[in-house]
C-alpha positions in Angstrom: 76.5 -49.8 -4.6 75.1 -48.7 -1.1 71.4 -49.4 -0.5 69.9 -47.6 2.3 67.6 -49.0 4.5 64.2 -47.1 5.3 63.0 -47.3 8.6 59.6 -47.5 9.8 61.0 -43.5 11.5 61.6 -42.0 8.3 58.3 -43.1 6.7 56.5 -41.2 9.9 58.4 -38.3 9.7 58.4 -37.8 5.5 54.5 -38.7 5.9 54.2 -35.6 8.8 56.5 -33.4 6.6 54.0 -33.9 3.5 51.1 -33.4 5.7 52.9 -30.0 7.5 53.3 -28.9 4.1 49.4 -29.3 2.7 48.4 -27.4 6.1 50.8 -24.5 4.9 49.5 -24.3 1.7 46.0 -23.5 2.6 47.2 -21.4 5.6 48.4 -19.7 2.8 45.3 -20.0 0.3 43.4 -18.7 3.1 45.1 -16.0 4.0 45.5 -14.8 0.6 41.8 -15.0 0.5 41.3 -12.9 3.0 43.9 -10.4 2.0 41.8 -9.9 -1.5 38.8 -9.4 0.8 40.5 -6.8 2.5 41.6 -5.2 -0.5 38.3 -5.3 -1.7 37.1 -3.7 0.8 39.3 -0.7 0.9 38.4 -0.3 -2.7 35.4 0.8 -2.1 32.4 0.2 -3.7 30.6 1.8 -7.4 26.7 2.7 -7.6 24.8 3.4 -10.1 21.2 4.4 -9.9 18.3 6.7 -11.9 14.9 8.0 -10.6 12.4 9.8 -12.1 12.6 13.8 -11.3 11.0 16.8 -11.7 11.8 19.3 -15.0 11.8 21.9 -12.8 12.3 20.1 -9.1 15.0 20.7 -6.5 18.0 18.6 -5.9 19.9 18.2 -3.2 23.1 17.1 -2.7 25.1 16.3 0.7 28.7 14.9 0.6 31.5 15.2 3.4 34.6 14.8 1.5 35.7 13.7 -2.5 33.8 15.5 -5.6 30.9 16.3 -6.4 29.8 16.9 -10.0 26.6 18.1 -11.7 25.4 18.5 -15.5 22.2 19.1 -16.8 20.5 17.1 -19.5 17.1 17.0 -21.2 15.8 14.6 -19.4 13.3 13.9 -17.0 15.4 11.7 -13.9 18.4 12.1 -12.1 21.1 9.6 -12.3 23.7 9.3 -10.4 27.7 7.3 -11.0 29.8 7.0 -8.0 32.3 5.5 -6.2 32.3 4.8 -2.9 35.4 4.5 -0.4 34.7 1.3 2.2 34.0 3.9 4.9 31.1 4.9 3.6 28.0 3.2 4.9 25.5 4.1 1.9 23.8 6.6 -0.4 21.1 7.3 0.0 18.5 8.6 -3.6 14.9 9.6 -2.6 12.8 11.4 -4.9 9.4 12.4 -3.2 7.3 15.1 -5.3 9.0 18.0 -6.5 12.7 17.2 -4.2 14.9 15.0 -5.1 17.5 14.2 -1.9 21.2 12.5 -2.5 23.0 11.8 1.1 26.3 10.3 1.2 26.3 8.2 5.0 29.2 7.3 7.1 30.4 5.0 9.4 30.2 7.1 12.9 32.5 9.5 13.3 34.8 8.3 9.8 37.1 10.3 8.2 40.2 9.8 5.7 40.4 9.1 1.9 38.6 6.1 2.7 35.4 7.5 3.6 35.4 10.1 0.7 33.3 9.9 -2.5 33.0 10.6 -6.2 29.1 11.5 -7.3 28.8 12.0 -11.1 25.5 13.7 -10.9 22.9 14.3 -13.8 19.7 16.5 -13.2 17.3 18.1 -15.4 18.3 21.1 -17.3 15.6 23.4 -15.2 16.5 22.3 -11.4 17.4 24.0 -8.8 20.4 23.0 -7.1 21.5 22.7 -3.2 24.7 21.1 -2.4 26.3 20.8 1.3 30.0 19.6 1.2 32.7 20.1 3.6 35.8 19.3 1.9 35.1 17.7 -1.5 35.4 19.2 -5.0 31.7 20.9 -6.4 32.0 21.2 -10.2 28.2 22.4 -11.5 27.7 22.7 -15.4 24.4 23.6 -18.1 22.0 24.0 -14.8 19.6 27.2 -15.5 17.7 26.6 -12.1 18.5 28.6 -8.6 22.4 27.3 -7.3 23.3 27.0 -4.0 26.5 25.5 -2.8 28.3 25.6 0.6 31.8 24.2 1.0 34.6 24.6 4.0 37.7 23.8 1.8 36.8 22.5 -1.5 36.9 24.8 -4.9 33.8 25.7 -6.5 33.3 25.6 -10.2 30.0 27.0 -11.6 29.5 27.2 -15.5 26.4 27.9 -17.6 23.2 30.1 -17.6 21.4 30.4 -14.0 19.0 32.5 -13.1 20.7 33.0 -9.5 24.1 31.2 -7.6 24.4 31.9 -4.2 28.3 30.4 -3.7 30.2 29.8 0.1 33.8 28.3 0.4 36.2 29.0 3.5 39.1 28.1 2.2 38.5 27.1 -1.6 38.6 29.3 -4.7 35.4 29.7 -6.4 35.5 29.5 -10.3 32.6 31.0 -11.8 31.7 31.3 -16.0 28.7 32.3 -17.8 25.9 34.2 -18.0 23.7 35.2 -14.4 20.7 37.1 -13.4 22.2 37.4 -9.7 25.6 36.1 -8.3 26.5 35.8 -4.9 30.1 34.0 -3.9 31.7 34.6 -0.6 35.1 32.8 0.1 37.6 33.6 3.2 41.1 32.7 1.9 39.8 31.6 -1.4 40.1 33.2 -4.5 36.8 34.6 -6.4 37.0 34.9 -10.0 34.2 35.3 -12.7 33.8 35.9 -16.0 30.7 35.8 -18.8 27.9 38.7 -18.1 26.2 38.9 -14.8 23.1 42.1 -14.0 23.3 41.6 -10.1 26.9 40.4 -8.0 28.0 40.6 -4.7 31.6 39.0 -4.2 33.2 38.9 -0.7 36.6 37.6 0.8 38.8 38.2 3.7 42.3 37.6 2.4 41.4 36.3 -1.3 41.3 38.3 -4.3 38.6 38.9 -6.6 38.8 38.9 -10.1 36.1 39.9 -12.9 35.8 40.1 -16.3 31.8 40.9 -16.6 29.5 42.9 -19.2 26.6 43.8 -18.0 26.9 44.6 -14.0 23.8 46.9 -13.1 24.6 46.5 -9.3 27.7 45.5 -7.9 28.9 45.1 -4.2 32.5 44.0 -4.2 34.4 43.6 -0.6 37.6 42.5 0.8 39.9 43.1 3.6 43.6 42.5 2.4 42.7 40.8 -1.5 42.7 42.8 -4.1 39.8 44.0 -6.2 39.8 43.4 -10.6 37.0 44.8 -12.1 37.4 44.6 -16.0 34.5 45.3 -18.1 31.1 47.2 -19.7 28.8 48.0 -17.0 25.0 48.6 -17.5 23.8 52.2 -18.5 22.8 53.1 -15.1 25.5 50.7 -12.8 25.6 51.5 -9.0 29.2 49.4 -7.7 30.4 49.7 -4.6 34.3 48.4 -4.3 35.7 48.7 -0.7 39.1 47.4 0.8 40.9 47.9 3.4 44.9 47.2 2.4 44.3 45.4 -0.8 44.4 47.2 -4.3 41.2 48.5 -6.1 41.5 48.7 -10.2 38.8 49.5 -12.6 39.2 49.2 -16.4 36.0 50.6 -18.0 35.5 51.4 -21.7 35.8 55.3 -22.1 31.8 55.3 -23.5 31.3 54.9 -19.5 28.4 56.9 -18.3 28.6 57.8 -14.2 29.9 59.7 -11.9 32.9 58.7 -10.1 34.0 58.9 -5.8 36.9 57.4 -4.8 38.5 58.5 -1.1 41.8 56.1 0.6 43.1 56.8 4.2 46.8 56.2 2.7 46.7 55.0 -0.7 47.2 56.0 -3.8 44.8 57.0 -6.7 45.5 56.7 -10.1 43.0 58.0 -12.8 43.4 57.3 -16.8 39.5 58.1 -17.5 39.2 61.8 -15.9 40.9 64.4 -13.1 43.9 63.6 -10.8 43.1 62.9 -7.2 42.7 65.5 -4.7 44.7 65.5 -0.8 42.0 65.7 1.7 44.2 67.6 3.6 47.0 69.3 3.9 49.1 67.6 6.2 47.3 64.3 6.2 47.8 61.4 3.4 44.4 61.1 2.5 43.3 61.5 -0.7 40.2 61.4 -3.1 38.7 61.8 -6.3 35.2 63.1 -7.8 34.4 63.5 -11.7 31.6 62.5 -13.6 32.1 60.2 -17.3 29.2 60.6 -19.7 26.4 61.8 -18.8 26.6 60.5 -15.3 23.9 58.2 -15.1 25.3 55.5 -12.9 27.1 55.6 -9.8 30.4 53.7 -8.8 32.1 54.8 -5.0 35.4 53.0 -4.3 36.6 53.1 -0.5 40.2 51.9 1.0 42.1 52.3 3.5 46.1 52.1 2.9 45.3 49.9 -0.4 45.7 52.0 -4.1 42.8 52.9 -6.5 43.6 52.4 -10.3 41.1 53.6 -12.9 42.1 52.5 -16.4 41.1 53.1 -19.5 39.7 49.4 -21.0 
């Protein structure tokens, strides 16, 4: 049997090999440390908080980018659930008389996912309403105050019983269901559609289309340059709409107990008619056409104008 000898060398070097290894284990404790930190920091942070609010007091709401969502409740605070990305540099809640202010606050000039946030927002049943976003999310629910949102590319979703919704979006559709004393919703790309029963509604886009299924209309403005127009619905005794678009289709679907009288002119479009006369050529070598009649006994009023796009009139 060999026995090997250990020198006073190898006792040094084991003794710096055990002490090189303790150094790498909390290099790497350390650093694992601080990669938790970091993770915890790009997760973000949750709030919670309540204040005391006005039944029938203003909120306001102002948000750069993530979602924003509001419901009414019975009672008499606003609370409000959110998360936070590590961007952000606070939220700010002050409630001072009959306003109640949320702001979300960056970091400088911060942008990204991680400077978004999430707001789950609950407000008396009776506020108003006034949210600024630019590209987050606005879903608004059971709030019978005044609305007011503006957006640059998030969707709008509106639901309940308001007494008036004025709704902006550049780029985002805007979703709107219930019942409304006045509706306004202007989108540029974005599609408009509503349904429920609405007395007062003007709808405008630029290349989106604008759908509605809505009892009820006493005045209606409804525009756009290349979307198409949907009007589907009873209209109020003594309606005054006014549909114009420039290439996009116009159609009408109206119940035959319809009481107004009817002008319809297009540039180069056509004109189709299930509730009364054919269209007329406004000239005789030129491709305009148009259409007059009166349904009922006439006492509304409903003037469609468009340029190349067709005019439908259908029986609902």
């Amino acid at each position: 049997m060999k026995i090997r000898e250990i020198s006073h060398g190898d006792t040094l070097a084991r003794e710096q090999g055990d002490v090189m290894a303790s150094i790498r284990v909390h290099l790497l404790i350390a650093s694992c440390g601080l990669l938790m930190l970091a993770a915890a920091a790009a997760a973000g942070s949750e709030v919670e908080r309540r204040v005391p609010a006005r039944p029938d007091g203003l909120v306001t709401v102002s948000n750069v980018a993530g979602s924003v969502t509001v419901v009414g409740w019975n009672r008499d605070e606003v609370e409000v659930i959110g998360y936070l990305g590590h961007r952000v540099e606070e939220l700010e809640i002050d409630s001072s008389g009959r306003v109640t202010d949320i702001e979300v606050e960056l970091r400088g000039r911060s942008h990204g996912s991680d400077s978004s946030a999430r707001l789950e927002i609950r407000v008396p049943q009776g506020s108003d309403l006034d949210i600024e976003v630019v590209s987050a999310e606005v879903e608004v629910s059971d709030v019978h105050g005044d609305v007011t949102i503006e957006t640059v590319s998030g969707s709008i979703d509106l639901e309940g019983t308001s007494k008036a919704a004025d709704l902006e979006s550049v780029s985002g559709s805007i979703n709107v269901e219930g019942n409304f004393d006045r509706l306004d919703a202007e989108s540029v790309s974005g599609r408009i559609r509503v349904r429920g029963e609405a007395r007062e509604v003007e709808l405008s886009t630029v290349s989106g289309e604008l759908e509605l299924r809505v009892d009820g209309i006493r005045r209606g403005d409804l525009s756009t340059t290349s979307g198409s127009i949907e009007l589907v619905g009873k209209l109020d005794a003594r309606a005054e709409i006014e549909a114009d678009s420039h290439s996009g289709r116009v159609e009408l679907q109206l119940p035959p107990s319809t009481s107004a009288r009817f002008r319809v002119s297009t540039h180069s479009g056509r004109i189709s008619n299930e509730l009364g006369p054919p269209a007329e050529r406004t000239s005789r070598y030129g491709p305009g056409r148009k259409l007059e009649f009166e349904l009922g006994g006439g006492d509304g009023r409903i003037t469609i104008d468009t340029f190349s796009g067709s005019v439908s009139l259908r029986r609902r």
